[in-house]
N, C-alpha and C positions, 0 to 999 in steps of 0.2 A: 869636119862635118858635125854639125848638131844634129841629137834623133829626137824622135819624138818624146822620148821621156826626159827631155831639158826641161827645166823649169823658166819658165818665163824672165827672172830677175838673170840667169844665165846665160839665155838669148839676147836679153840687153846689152849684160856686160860684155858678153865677146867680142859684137858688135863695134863699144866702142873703144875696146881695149888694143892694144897695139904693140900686147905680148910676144914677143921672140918665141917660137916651137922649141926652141932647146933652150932654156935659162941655164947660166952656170948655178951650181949648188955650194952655198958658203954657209961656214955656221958661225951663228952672231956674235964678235966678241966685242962688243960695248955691252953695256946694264940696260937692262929694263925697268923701269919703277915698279915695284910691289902692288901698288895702286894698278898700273894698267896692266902686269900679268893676272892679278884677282879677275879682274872684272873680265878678261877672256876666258878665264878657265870657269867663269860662274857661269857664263854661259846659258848652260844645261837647268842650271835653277832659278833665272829670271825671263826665258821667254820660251813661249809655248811651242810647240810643233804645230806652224804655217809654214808655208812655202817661203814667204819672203815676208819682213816687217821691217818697218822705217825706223832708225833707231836713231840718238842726237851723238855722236860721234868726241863727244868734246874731250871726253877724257884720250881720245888715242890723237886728236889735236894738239893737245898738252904733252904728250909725250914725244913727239918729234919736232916741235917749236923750235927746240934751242942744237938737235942732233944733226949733223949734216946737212946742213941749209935748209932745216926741214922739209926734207922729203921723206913726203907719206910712203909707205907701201900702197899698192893697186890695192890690194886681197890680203888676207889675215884665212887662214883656214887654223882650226881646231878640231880636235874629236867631241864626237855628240855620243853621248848615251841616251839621248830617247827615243825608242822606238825601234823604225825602220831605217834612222838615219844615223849616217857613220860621220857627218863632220858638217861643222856650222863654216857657212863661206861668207866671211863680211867683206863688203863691196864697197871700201873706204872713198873712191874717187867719183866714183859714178852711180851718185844717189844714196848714199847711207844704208844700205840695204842688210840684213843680216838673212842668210837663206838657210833653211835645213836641207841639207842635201842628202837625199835616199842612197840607198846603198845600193840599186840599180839605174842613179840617173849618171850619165856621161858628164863627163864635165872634159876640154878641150885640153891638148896636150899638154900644156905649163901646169895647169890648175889639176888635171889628174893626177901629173909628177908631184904636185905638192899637195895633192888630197895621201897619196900612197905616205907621203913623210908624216903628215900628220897626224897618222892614226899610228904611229908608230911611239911607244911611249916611255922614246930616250926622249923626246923632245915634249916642252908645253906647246906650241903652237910652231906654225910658216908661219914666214911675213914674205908676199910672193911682190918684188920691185918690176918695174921695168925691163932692169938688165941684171936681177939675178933671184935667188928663191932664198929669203936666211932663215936657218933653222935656230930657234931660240929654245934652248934649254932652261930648266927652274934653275 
């Protein structure tokens, strides 16, 4: 159930998402490139506190090109340090979206499971799949 304090770009995406309620939890052991962990962990210092912004996606294209038949992750959540808000949810399949998510908006049972990992800071970011949630470490 979404309440009222979902942000709109989270409305969308649950809608078209087709999230499993219980993902298994794996931590990632391939590499990530230095290049595309920077540009998630920067985050916080190249876009403002909106709700939601369209962002060009290329670099986390380039990053799964050649890995696993290139399959994107759905969702990448991070921690946010500005503001009100505790974690940026980028919305890789369905629209490009990067949203600041408040630290009293709900977000639906996968993406809360992996909003709690993310702000946890054994880990740089989730990458929340399909059929499971990987936790990437620096």
């Amino acid at each position: 159930m979404i309440t009222e304090k979902t942000t709109p770009a989270i409305i969308g995406l649950m809608h078209e998402s087709a999230l499993s309620m219980n993902l298994p939890i794996e931590e990632c052991r391939g590499n990530r490139s230095k290049n595309y962990i920077n540009w998630i962990r920067t985050l916080d210092e190249t876009h403002k506190i909106e709700t939601q912004e369209s962002y060009n996606f290329d670099i986390v294209q380039k990053e799964f090109a050649c890995s696993e038949a290139g399959i994107l992750p759905k969702f990448v959540l991070v921690r946010c340090h500005l503001g009100h808000h505790d974690v940026h949810l980028l919305d890789i399949t369905n629209g490009n979206f990067i949203s600041h998510i408040k630290k009293e908006d709900f977000l639906p049972a996968p993406l809360q499971n992996a909003r709690i990992l993310a702000k946890n800071y054994n880990y740089a970011f989730v990458e929340v799949y399909e059929d499971k949630i990987l936790l990437v470490r620096l």
